[in-house]
Structures are given as structure tokens and as C-alpha cells.
VMD Tcl script that draws the C-alpha trace (Angstrom):
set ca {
  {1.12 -46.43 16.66}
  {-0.47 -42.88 16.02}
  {1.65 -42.68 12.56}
  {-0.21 -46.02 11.50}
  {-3.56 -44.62 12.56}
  {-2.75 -41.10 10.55}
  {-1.21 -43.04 7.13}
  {-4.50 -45.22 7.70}
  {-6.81 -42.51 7.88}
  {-5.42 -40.39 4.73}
  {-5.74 -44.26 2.41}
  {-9.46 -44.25 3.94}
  {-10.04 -40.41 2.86}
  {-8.18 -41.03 -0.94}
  {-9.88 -44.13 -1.16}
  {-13.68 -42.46 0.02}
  {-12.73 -38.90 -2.17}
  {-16.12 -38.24 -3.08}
  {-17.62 -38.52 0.00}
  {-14.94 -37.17 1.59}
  {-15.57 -33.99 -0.56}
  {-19.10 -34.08 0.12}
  {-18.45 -34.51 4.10}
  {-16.09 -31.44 4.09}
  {-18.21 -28.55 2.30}
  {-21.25 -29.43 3.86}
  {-19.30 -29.01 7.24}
  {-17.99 -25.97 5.81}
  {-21.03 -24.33 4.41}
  {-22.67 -24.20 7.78}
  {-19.39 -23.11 9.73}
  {-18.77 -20.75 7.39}
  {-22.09 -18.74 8.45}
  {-21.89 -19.20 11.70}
  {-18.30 -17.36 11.67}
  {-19.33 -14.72 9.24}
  {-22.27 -13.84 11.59}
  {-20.33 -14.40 14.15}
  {-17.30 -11.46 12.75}
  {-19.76 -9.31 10.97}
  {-21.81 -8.92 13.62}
  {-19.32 -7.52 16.06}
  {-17.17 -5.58 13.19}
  {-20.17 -3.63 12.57}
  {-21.02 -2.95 16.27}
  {-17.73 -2.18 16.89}
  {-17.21 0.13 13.62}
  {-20.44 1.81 14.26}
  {-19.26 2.66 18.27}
  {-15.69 3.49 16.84}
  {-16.85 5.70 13.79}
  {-19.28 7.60 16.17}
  {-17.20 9.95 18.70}
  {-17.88 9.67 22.15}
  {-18.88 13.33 22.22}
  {-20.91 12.97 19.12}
  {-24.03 15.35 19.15}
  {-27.24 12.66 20.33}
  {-29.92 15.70 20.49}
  {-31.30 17.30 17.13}
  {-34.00 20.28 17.70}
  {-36.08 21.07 14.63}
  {-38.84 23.39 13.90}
  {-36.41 26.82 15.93}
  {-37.89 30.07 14.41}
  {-35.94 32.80 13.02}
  {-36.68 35.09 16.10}
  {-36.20 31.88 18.67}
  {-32.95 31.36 17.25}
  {-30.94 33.57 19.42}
  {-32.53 32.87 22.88}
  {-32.04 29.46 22.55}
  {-28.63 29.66 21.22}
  {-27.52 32.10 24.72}
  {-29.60 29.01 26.56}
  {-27.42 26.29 25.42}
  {-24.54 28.48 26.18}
  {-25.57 28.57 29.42}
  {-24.68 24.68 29.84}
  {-21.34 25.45 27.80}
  {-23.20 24.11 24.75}
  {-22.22 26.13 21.87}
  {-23.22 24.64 18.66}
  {-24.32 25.46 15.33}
  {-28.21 26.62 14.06}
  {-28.39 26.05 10.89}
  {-31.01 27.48 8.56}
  {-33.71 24.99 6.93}
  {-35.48 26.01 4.02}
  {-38.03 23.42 2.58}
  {-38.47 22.73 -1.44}
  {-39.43 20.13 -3.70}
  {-37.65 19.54 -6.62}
  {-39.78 19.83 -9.78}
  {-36.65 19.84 -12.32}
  {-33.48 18.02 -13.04}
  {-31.71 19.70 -16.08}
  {-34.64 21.56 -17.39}
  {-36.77 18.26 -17.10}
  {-39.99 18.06 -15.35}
  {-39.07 15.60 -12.31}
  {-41.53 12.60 -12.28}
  {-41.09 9.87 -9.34}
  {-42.18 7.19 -12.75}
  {-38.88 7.92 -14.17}
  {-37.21 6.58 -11.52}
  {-36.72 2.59 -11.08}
  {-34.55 2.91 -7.99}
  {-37.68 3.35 -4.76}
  {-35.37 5.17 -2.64}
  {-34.85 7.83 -5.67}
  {-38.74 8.13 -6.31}
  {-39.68 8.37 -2.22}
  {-37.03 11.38 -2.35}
  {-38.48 13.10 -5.39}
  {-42.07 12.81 -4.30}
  {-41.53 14.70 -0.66}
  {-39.55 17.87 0.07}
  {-36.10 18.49 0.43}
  {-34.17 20.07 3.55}
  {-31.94 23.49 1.28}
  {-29.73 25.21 3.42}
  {-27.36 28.00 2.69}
  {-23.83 28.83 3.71}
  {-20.85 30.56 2.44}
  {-18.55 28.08 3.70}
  {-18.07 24.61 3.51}
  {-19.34 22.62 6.22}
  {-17.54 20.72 8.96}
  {-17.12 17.14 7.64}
  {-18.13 17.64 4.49}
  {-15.40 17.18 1.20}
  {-15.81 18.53 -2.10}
  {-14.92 15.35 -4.51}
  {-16.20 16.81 -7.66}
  {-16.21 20.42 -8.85}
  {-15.36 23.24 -6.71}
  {-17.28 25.10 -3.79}
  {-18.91 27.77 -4.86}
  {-17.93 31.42 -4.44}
  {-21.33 32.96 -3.59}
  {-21.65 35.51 -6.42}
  {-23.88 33.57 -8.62}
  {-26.50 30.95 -7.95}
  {-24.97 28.08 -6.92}
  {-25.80 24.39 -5.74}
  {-23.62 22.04 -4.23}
  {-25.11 18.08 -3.81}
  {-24.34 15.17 -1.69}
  {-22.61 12.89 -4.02}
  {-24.83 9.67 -2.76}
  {-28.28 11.33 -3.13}
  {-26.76 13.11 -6.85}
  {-26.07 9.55 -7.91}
  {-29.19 8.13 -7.34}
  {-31.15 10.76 -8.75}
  {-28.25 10.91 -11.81}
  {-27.61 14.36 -11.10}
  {-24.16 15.25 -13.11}
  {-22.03 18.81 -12.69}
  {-23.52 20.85 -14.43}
  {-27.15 19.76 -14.23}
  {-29.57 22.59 -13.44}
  {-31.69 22.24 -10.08}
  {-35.22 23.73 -9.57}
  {-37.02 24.01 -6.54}
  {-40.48 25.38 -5.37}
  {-40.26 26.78 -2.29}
  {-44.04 28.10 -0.72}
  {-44.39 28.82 -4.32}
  {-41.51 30.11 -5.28}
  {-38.83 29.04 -7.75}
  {-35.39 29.02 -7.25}
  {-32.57 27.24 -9.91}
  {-29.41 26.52 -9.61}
  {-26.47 24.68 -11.73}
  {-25.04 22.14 -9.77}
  {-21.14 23.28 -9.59}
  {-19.96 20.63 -6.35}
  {-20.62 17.04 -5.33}
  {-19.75 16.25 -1.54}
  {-18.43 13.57 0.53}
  {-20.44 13.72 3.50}
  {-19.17 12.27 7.01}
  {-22.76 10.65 8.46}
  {-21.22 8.59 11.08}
  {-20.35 12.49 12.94}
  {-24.16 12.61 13.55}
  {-24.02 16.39 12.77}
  {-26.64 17.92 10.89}
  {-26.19 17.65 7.42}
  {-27.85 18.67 3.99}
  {-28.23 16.90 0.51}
  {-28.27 20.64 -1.00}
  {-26.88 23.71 0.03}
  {-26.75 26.56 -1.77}
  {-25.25 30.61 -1.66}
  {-27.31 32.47 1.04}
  {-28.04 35.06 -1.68}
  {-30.31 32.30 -3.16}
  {-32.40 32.36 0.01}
  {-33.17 36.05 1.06}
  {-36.87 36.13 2.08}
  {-37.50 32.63 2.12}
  {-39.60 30.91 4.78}
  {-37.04 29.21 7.42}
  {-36.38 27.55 10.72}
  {-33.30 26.47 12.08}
  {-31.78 23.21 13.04}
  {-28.87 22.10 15.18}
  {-27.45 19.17 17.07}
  {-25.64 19.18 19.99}
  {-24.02 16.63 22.77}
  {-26.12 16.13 26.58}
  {-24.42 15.01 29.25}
  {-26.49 12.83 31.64}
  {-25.81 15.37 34.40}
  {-27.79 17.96 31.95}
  {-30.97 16.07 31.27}
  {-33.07 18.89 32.91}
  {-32.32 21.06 29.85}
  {-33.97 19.36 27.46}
  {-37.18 19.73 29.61}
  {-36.11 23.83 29.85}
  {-36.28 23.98 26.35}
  {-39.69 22.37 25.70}
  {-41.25 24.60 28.63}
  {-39.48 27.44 26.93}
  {-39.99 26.67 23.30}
  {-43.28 24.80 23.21}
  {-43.46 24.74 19.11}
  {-39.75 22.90 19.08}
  {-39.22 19.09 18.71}
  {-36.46 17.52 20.72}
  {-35.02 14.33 18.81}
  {-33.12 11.87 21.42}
  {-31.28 9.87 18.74}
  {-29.60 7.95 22.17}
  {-32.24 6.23 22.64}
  {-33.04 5.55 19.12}
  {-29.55 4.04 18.72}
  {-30.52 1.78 21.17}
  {-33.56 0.86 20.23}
  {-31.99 -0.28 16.75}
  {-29.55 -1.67 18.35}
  {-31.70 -3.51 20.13}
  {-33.71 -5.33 17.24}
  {-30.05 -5.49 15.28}
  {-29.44 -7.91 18.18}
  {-32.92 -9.85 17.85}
  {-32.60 -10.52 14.06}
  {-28.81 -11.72 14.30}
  {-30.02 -13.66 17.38}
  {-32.60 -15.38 14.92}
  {-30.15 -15.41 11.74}
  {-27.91 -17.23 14.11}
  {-30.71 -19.90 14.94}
  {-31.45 -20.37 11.27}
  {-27.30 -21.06 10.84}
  {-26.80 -23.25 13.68}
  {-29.77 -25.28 11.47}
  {-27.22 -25.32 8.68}
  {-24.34 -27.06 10.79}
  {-26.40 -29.54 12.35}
  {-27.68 -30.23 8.83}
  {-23.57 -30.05 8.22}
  {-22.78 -32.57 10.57}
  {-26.07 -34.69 10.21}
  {-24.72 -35.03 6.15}
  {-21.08 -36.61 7.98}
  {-23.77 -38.77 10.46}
  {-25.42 -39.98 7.29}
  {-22.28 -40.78 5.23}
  {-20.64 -43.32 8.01}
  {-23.81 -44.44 8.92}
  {-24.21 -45.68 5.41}
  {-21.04 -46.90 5.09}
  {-21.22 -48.59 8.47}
  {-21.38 -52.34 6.66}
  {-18.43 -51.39 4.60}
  {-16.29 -49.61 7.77}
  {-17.28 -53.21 9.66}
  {-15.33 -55.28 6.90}
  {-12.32 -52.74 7.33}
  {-11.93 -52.61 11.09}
  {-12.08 -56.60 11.00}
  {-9.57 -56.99 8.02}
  {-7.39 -54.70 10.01}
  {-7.74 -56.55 13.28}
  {-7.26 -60.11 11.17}
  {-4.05 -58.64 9.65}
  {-2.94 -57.88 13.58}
  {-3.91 -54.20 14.46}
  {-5.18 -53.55 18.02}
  {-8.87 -51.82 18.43}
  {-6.37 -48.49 19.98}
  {-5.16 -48.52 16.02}
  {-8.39 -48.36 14.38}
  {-10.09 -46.02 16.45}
  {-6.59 -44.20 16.01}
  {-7.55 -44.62 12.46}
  {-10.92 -43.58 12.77}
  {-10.62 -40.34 15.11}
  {-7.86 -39.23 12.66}
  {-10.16 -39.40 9.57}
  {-12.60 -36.86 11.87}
  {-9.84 -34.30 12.52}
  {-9.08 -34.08 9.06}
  {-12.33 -33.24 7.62}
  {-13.35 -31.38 10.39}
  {-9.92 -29.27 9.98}
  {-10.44 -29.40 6.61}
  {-13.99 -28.16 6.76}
  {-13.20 -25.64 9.59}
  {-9.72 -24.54 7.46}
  {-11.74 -23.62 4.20}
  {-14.90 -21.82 6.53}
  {-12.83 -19.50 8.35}
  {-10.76 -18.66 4.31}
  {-14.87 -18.24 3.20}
  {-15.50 -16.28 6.11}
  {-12.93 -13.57 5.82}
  {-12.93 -13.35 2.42}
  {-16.79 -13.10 2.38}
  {-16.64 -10.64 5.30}
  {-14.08 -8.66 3.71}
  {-16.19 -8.23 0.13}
  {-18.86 -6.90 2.84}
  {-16.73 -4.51 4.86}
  {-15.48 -2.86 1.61}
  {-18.44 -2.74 -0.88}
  {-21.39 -3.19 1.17}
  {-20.70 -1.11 4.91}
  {-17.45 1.24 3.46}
  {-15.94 0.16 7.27}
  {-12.24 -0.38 7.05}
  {-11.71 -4.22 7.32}
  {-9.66 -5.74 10.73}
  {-8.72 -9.16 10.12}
  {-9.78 -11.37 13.54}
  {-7.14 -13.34 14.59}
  {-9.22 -16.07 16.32}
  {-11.00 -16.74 13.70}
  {-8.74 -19.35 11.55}
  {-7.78 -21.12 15.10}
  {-11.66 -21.48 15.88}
  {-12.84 -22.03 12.94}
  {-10.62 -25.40 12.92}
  {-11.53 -26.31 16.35}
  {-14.90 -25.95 15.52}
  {-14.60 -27.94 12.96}
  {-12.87 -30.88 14.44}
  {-15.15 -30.91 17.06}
  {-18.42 -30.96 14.85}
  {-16.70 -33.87 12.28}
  {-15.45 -35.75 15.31}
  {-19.42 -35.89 17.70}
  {-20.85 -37.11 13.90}
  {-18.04 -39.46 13.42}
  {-18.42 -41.00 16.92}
  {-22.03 -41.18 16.58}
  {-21.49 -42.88 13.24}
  {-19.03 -44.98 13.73}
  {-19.46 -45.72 17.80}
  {-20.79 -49.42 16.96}
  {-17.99 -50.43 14.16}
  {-15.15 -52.27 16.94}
  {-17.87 -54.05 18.84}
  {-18.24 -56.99 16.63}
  {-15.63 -59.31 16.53}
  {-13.16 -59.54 13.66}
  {-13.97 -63.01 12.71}
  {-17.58 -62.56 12.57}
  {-17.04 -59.15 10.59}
  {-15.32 -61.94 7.85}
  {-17.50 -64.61 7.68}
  {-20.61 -61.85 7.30}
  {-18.77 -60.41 4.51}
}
mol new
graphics top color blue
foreach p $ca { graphics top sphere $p radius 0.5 }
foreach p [lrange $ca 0 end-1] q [lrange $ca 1 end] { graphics top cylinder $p $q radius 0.2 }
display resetview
């Protein structure tokens, strides 16, 4: 009966451990990736649409004058816009606690790209929406001041305390760096690496910034503004979303090619195994027909010994693939991690499935010779 075929297949798997070892990870290796993809992919679709409100500014205008500022403010108002300008002052930093800044110093790329172009300063007396102080305090205006994204300070090994100096058009302006922040990106508001006390930035050259959210029923402004404000540049970040969105999908389309090679080179390792074990399976199936069990038994036997492994192998991918996507979610994308439910269940599934078409394939021949010429071959 089917407990026969299951205590058979478990003496074949004991009996075969190395292989079956061998059988089972290779299934699992390839499974493994194909659910990671699989999970990561959509977590981080899904944490990117989540973490991003649906009202979330997806317009930036740069390059706003200081006397443009106002009419264009009272022209967004007009469409019950009414955000923000902030002020943009433009510096390069030439010193890090008294030292000259030089991009060779720097082994980290990103660090030396940032050092070698100009920074975006603004000034404010208050702290910014979405933006916590996790180091220091904010500053009180009366003295200069500097407060730094804690991201960009670590990379350039900025500490509290560390004196910043910037040219700006020729000017220098320095700063002790009394506040590291905690900036919320995924808000898509405009945000600075530095800001400092507006007394710091009297007389300086300036434009403004701001961000804002279009409805699709107000497309015709952002035409109104270019007419109106010809030196201004209009940033759709909509449509840049998509666009990255877009080739996000192409390269896990492609990654997902490369890993579907890696099961079929999975199963084609379980094809190999019982293909070379074929003789070996022969003698078995005829020693177990001799000794009186029907061909239902042995193919009992034989589709039990696939669910196993292919459990097995689909058990321990789906434990790889969580733990693995976990490690990601929390040290690699900072999203909060949501366990799948379906993945264990197909995992499994998957497995059997895979383990049981290169079993069959394997194996498909082993019953059609009869028992007694199995015996005398052997």
C-alpha cells in the first residue's frame, strides 16, 4: 500500500544520503532565487508605492529668482497649490575641520563625486518638515551654525563638531557642525544635505526651489509657468518614476531568466543522478517485484522519493529565501520586512513539482523490463 511505498522510499533516500544531499540543495539553490526575486521584487515595489504618499509632491521647479518668487508663489495659489520656496544657495566645500578638502582623500566614489561639485546650502530658522535631529541639537540662530544630513556626514566623516567651509561666488562662509539629521527621502520634498542660520546667508547669490503635487486635471499649469517664467526648469519626477520603474522591471525580467537557468540546472543535477543510477534502480524494482510487490508499489516507491526531495528542497528555499530577503529588507533597503505567507506553501509545491518532472524523466524506463530479466542481467 502507500505506507509500503513511503517506508520504501525513506530506506532508498538513507541508503542514497549523499546523493540525496546533493539532489536536494541543488534543487534548492535555484528555487531559492527564483523566490527571493520573486518576494524582493514586489516588497520593494510595494514599499516604494507605500512609503511614497499618494499626494506626494511629483513637480520640482529650480532656477525661481528672488524677485520671481512671489508671483509664482500667488500663481500656484491660484490652483490651491500652496507650497514651500525654499532658498538655494550654491557652495563648494573646500574644508572639513580646518583641512583642505581633496576628492584623493576619499576612497568611497560617491564621497569624492560630492566633494568635487557644489553643494545645494539653504537656510532656515526652523527645522524642516520630515527632517529629525539624531545627533546634537538644532541650532538657535545666534551664531553660525550648520546642521548635516547624517548619510552624506558619514560618508564624508564629518563628526559634531567639525568645522565646515564653503566658497560661495567667492566668498567664504564656516560653520561648526552642531546637528546631524534623519532625513525622510521617500516624502519627495525638497531637501538639503546642509542648512544653515539665515544670518549666515545675507547677500548671498540665491534662487529658490520648491515641490509641489499636480493633479492630472491641472496639467495646463505647468505650461503657464514656462510661458510665464521662461528661465525656470520644470522637473516631472512622474514620469521619471516610471521610467525607472520601467527598466527595474527589464533587469528583474532578465535576472529572472538567468535564475530559471539555475533550476533547470537544479533539476537537470536530479535528471543526471537517476539517470546514472538507472542500472542500479533496475536491480531494485526487479528484486522488489521477485519478492512480490506490484509495479503500483514501486512507482508508489518511486514518486514518494520525488516528493521528499522536492519538499525537502522547496522546504529549505523558501527558509533561504526569507531569511535572505529579510537580511536585505533591514540592512540593505531600511523597508520594514512583511513576511509572505505563500511563500513556504509554494516554495514546497514548487519543489515537488520540479523533483517529481526530473524523477519521471529519470526513472520513466525502470518498470518496463521484466523482473526476471532485471535478475539474470544483474
Amino acid at each position: 500500500g502507500r505506507a509500503v511505498g513511503w517506508r520504501f522510499a525513506l530506506a532508498v533516500l538513507e541508503r542514497r544520503r549523499a546523493v540525496t544531499v546533493l539532489q536536494t540543495v541543488a534543487l534548492a539553490v535555484g528555487l531559492m532565487a527564483l523566490l527571493l526575486l520573486g518576494m524582493t521584487r514586489n516588497d520593494l515595489i510595494d514599499s516604494w508605492r507605500n512609503a511614497t504618499p499618494a499626494d506626494a509632491p511629483n513637480r520640482f521647479i529650480i532656477n525661481i529668482q528672488p524677485d520671481q518668487r512671489e508671483p509664482l508663489r500667488q500663481m500656484l495659489a491660484r490652483d490651491g497649490i500652496d507650497d514651500l520656496l525654499y532658498p538655494m544657495v550654491r557652495g563648494r566645500l573646500t574644508h572639513i575641520g580646518g583641512e583642505p578638502v581633496q576628492a584623493a582623500r576619499f576612497e568611497e566614489g560617491r564621497a569624492r563625486n560630492l566633494v568635487e561639485r557644489e553643494f545645494n546650502l539653504s537656510y532656515t530658522d526652523a527645522l524642516p518638515e520630515g527632517n529629525r535631529v539624531v545627533a546634537g541639537r538644532w541650532f538657535d540662530g545666534k551664531r553660525p551654525e550648520a546642521s548635516m544630513e547624517e548619510g552624506i556626514a558619514k560618508t564624508l566623516g564629518v563628526k559634531l563638531g567639525d568645522t565646515l567651509r564653503f566658497d560661495v561666488a567667492g566668498q567664504q562662509i564656516e560653520a561648526p557642525v552642531t546637528s546631524l539629521r534623519k532625513l525622510d527621502w521617500s516624502s519627495m520634498r525638497v531637501n538639503f544635505f546642509v542648512i544653515l542660520p539665515p544670518s549666515m546667508m545675507q547677500g548671498l547669490p540665491e534662487t529658490y526651489i520648491t515641490a509641489f503635487h499636480l493633479k492630472p486635471e491641472q496639467a495646463s499649469l505647468g505650461n503657464a509657468l514656462s510661458a510665464r517664467f521662461p528661465n525656470i526648469t520644470i522637473v516631472n519626477t512622474e514620469l521619471i518614476l516610471r521610467q525607472v520603474q520601467g527598466v527595474l522591471d527589464q533587469v528583474i525580467a532578465a535576472v529572472q531568466f538567468l535564475f530559471a537557468f539555475t533550476l533547470a540546472a537544479g533539476v537537470t543535477v536530479l535528471y543526471a543522478a537517476l539517470a546514472g543510477a538507472r542500472d542500479e534502480r533496475r536491480r531494485d524494482a526487479g528484486l522488489l517485484k521477485a519478492l512480490g510487490a506490484s509495479a503500483a508499489t514501486i512507482k508508489q516507491t518511486q514518486y514518494a522519493e520525488f516528493l521528499v526531495v522536492g519538499g525537502l528542497a522547496g522546504l529549505l528555499a523558501s527558509i533561504g529565501a526569507i531569511a535572505v530577503g529579510w537580511a536585505l529588507s533591514r540592512f540593505v533597503f531600511d523597508f520594514s520586512y512583511v513576511l509572505n505567507p505563500w511563500i513556504v506553501p509554494v516554495g514546497v509545491v514548487s519543489g515537488m513539482l520540479c523533483a517529481f518532472a526530473g524523477g519521471w524523466l529519470g526513472l520513466r524506463d525502470v518498470l518496463r523490463q521484466p523482473a526476471l530479466a532485471t535478475l539474470r542481467e544483474a
